[in-house]
Every structure is written in structure tokens, then in C-alpha cells.
KEKE-606098 format. One record per atom (N, C-alpha, C): atom name; residue in three letters; x negated, y, z negated. Coordinates in Angstrom, 3 decimals. Example, Ala and Ser with C-alpha at 12.3 -4.5 7.8 and 13.67 -1.06 7.14 Angstrom:
BEGIN
atomo,residuo,xx,yy,zz
N,ala,-13.190,-5.690,-7.800 $
CA,ala,-12.300,-4.500,-7.800 $
C,ala,-13.200,-3.300,-7.800 $
N,ser,-12.850,-2.250,-7.080 $
CA,ser,-13.670,-1.060,-7.140 $
C,ser,-12.900,0.030,-7.870 $
This chain:
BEGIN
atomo,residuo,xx,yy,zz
N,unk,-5.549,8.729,-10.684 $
CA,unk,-4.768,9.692,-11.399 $
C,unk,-3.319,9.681,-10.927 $
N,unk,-2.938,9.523,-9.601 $
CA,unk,-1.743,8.883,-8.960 $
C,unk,-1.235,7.762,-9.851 $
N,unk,-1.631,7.029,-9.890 $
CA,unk,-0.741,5.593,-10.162 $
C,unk,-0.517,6.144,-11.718 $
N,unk,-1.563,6.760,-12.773 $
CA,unk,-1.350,7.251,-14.143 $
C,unk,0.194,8.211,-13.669 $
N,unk,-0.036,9.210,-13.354 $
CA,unk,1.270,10.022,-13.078 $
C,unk,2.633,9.182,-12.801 $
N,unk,2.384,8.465,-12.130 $
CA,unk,3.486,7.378,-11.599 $
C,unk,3.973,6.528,-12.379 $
N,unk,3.059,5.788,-13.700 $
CA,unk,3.149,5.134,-14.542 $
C,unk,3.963,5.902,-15.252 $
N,unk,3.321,7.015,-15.610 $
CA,unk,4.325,7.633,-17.011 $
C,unk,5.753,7.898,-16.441 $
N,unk,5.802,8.414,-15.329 $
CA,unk,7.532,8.559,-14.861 $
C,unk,8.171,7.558,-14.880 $
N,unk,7.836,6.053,-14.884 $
CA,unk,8.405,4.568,-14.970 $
C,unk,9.583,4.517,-16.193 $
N,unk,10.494,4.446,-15.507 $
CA,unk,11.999,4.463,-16.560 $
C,unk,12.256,2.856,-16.924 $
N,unk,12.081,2.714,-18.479 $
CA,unk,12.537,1.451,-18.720 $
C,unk,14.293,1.302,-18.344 $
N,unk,14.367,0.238,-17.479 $
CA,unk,15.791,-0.263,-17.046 $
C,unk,15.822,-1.733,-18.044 $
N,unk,16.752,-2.104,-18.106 $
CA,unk,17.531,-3.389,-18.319 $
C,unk,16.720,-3.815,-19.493 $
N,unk,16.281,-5.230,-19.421 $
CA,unk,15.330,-5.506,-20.623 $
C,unk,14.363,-4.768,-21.049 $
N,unk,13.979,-4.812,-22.135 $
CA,unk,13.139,-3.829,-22.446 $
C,unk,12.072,-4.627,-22.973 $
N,unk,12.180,-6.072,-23.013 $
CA,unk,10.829,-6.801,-23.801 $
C,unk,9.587,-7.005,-23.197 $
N,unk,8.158,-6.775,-23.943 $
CA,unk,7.185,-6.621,-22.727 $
C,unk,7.034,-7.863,-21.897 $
N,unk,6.447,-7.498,-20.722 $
CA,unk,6.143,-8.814,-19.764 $
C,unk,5.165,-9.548,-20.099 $
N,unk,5.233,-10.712,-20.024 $
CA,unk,3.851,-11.520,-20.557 $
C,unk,2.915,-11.767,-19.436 $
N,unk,1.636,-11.726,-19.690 $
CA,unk,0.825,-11.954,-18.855 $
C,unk,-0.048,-13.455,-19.243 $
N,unk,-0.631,-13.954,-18.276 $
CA,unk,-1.596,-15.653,-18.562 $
C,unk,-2.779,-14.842,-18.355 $
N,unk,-3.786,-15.578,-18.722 $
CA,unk,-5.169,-15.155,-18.481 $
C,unk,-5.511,-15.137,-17.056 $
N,unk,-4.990,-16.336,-16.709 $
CA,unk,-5.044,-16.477,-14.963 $
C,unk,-4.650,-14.911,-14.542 $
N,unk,-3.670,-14.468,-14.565 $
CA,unk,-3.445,-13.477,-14.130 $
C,unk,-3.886,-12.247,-14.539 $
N,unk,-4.363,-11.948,-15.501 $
CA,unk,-4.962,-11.050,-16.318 $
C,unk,-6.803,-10.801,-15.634 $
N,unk,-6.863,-12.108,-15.255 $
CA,unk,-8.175,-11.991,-15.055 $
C,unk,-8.149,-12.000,-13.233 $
N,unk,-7.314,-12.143,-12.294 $
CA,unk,-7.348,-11.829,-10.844 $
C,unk,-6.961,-10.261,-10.898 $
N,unk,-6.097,-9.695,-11.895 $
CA,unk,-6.465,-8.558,-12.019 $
C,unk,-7.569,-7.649,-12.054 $
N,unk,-8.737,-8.283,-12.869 $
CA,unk,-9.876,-7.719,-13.078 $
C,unk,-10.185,-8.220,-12.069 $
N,unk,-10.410,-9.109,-11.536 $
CA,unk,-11.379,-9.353,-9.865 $
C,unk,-10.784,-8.732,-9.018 $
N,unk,-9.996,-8.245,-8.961 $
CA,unk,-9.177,-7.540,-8.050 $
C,unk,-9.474,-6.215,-8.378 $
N,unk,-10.319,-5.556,-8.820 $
CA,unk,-10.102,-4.604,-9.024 $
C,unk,-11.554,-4.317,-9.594 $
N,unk,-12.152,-5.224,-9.713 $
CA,unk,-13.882,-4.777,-9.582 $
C,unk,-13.726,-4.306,-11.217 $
N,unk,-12.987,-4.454,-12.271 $
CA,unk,-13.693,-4.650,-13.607 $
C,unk,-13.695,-5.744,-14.752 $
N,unk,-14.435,-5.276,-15.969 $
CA,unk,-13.905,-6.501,-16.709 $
C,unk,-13.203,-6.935,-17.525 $
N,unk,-12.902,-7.962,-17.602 $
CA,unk,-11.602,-8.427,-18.902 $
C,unk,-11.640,-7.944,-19.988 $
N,unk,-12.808,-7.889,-20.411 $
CA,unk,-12.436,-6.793,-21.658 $
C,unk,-11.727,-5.752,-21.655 $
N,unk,-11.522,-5.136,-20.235 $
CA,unk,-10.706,-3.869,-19.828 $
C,unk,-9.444,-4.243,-20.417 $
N,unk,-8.671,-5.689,-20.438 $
CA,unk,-7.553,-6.268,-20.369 $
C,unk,-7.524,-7.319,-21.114 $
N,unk,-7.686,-6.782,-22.336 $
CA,unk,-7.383,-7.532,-24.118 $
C,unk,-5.936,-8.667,-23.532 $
N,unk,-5.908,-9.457,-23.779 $
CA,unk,-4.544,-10.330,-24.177 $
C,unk,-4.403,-10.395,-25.376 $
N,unk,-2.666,-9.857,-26.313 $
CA,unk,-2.798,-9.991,-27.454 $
C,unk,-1.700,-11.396,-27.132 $
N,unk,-1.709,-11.464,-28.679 $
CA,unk,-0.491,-12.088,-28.910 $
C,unk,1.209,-12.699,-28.144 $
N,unk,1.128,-13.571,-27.634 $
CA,unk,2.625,-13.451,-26.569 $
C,unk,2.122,-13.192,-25.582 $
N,unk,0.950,-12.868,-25.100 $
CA,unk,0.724,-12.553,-23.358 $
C,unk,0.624,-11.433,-23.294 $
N,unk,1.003,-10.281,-24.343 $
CA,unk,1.134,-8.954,-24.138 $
C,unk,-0.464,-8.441,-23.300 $
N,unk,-0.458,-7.501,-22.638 $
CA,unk,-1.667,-6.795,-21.823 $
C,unk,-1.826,-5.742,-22.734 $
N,unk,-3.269,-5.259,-22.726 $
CA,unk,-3.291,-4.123,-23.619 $
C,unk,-4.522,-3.505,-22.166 $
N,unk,-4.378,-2.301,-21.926 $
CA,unk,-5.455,-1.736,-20.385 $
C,unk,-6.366,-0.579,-21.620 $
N,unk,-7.637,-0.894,-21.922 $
CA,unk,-8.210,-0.045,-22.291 $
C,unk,-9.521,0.110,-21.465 $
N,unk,-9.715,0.748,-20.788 $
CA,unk,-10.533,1.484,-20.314 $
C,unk,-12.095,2.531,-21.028 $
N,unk,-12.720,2.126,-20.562 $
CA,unk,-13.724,3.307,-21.543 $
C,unk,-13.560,4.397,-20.603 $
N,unk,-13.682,5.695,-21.793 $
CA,unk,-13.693,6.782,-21.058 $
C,unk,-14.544,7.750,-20.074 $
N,unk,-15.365,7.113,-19.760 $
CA,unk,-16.036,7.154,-18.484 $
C,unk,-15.537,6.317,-17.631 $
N,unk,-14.869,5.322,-17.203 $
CA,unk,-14.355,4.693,-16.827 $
C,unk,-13.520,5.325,-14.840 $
N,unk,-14.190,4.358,-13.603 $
CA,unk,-13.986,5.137,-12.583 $
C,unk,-12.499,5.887,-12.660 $
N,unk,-12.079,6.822,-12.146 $
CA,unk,-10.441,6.714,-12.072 $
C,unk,-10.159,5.926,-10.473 $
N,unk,-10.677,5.294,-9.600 $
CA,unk,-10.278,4.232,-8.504 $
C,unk,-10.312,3.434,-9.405 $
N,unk,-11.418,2.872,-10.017 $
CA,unk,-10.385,1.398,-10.733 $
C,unk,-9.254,1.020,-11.707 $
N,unk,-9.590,2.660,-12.770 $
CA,unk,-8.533,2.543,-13.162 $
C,unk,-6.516,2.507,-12.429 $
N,unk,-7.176,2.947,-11.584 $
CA,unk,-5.570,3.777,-10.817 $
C,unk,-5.261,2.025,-10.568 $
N,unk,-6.505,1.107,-9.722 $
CA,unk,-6.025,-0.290,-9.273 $
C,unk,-5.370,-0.801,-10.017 $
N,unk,-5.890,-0.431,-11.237 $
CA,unk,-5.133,-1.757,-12.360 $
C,unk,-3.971,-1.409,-12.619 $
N,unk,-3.511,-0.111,-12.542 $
CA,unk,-2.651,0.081,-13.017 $
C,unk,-1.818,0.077,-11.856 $
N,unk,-1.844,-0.031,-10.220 $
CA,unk,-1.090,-0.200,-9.577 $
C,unk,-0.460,-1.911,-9.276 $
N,unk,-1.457,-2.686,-10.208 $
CA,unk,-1.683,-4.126,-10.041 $
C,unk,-0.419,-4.565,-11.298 $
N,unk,-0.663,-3.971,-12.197 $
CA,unk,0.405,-4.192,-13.361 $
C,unk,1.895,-3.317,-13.200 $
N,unk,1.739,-2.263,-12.419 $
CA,unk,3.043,-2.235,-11.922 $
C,unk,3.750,-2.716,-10.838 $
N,unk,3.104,-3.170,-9.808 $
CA,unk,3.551,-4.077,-8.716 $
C,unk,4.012,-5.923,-9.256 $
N,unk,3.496,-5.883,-10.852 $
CA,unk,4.100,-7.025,-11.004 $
C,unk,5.322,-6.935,-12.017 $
N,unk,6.007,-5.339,-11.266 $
CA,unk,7.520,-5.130,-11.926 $
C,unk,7.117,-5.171,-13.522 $
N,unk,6.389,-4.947,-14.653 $
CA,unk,6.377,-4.379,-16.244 $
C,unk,7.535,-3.331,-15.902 $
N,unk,8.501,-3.399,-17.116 $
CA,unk,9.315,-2.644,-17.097 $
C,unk,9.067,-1.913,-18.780 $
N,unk,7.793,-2.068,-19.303 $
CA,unk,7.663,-1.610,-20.525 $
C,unk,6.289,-0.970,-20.287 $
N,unk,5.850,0.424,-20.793 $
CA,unk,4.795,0.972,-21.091 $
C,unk,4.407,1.653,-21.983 $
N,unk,3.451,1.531,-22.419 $
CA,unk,3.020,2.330,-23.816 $
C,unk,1.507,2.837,-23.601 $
N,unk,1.257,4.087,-24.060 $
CA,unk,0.655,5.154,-23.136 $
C,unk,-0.057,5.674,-24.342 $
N,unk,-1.397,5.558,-25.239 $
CA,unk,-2.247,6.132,-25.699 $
C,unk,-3.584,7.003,-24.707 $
N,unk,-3.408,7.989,-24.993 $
CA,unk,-4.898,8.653,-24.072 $
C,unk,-5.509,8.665,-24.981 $
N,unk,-7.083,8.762,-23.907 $
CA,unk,-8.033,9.361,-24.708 $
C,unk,-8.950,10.531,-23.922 $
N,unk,-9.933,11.276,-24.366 $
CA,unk,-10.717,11.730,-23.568 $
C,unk,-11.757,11.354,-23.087 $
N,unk,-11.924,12.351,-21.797 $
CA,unk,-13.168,11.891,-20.495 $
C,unk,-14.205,12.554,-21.061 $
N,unk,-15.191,12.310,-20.381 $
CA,unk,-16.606,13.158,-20.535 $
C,unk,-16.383,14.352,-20.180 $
């Protein structure tokens, strides 16, 4: 719930185009973090899409999302949904 809070305060600076991600990396994410790639759609261009089911732990979620901001994304886009 940390890293979510932290995420949304993230001020786009300078470029604003999203970061591309490889599968390679998309997917040491998910091993890194104990879920699965499906969590972490690749669209089009590399773009990351983090969907989570909503049961979904909040420790793994918080990982991923400390994993995709430690690799400097300077773009976020923020749909919720609800928990159980």
C-alpha cells in the first residue's frame, strides 16, 4: 500500500513517453516478485500494463510496483479496482 501511495505522488518530469519494457524484463519482474506474467500484459511498443486480481497479496503487489519504479517509469496511469 506504500509503494501504491508513492506511485500516485510520482510527478511526470521531462519526457513524458511511456518506458518500454522486453519480456526479459517484464518477466524477472514477475520472478522477482513471486507472481505471474499475466499480472504484466505487454502491449504494443513494450508498454507494461500491472493488473492484478483483486484479491491479489498487497506484498506482491507493492514489489512490483517498487520494481517498475526503481527502473525510473516516468509515466503512470492508475485505474483501481475493488478488494474483497
Amino acid at each position: 500500500m506504500i509503494a501504491l501511495a508513492a506511485a500516485l505522488a510520482v510527478i511526470m518530469t521531462g519526457d513524458a513517453r511511456p518506458m518500454r519494457f522486453s519480456a526479459f524484463q517484464r518477466d524477472r519482474i514477475a520472478r522477482g516478485c513471486h507472481v505471474p506474467a499475466s499480472w504484466l500484459p505487454l502491449r504494443k511498443g513494450g508498454r507494461l500494463h500491472f493488473q492484478p486480481p483483486a484479491s491479489a497479496d498487497y506484498r506482491r503487489v507493492d514489489c512490483v510496483l517498487q520494481a517498475i519504479i526503481s527502473r525510473r517509469a516516468q509515466r503512470y496511469l492508475f485505474i483501481g479496482n475493488e478488494g474483497p
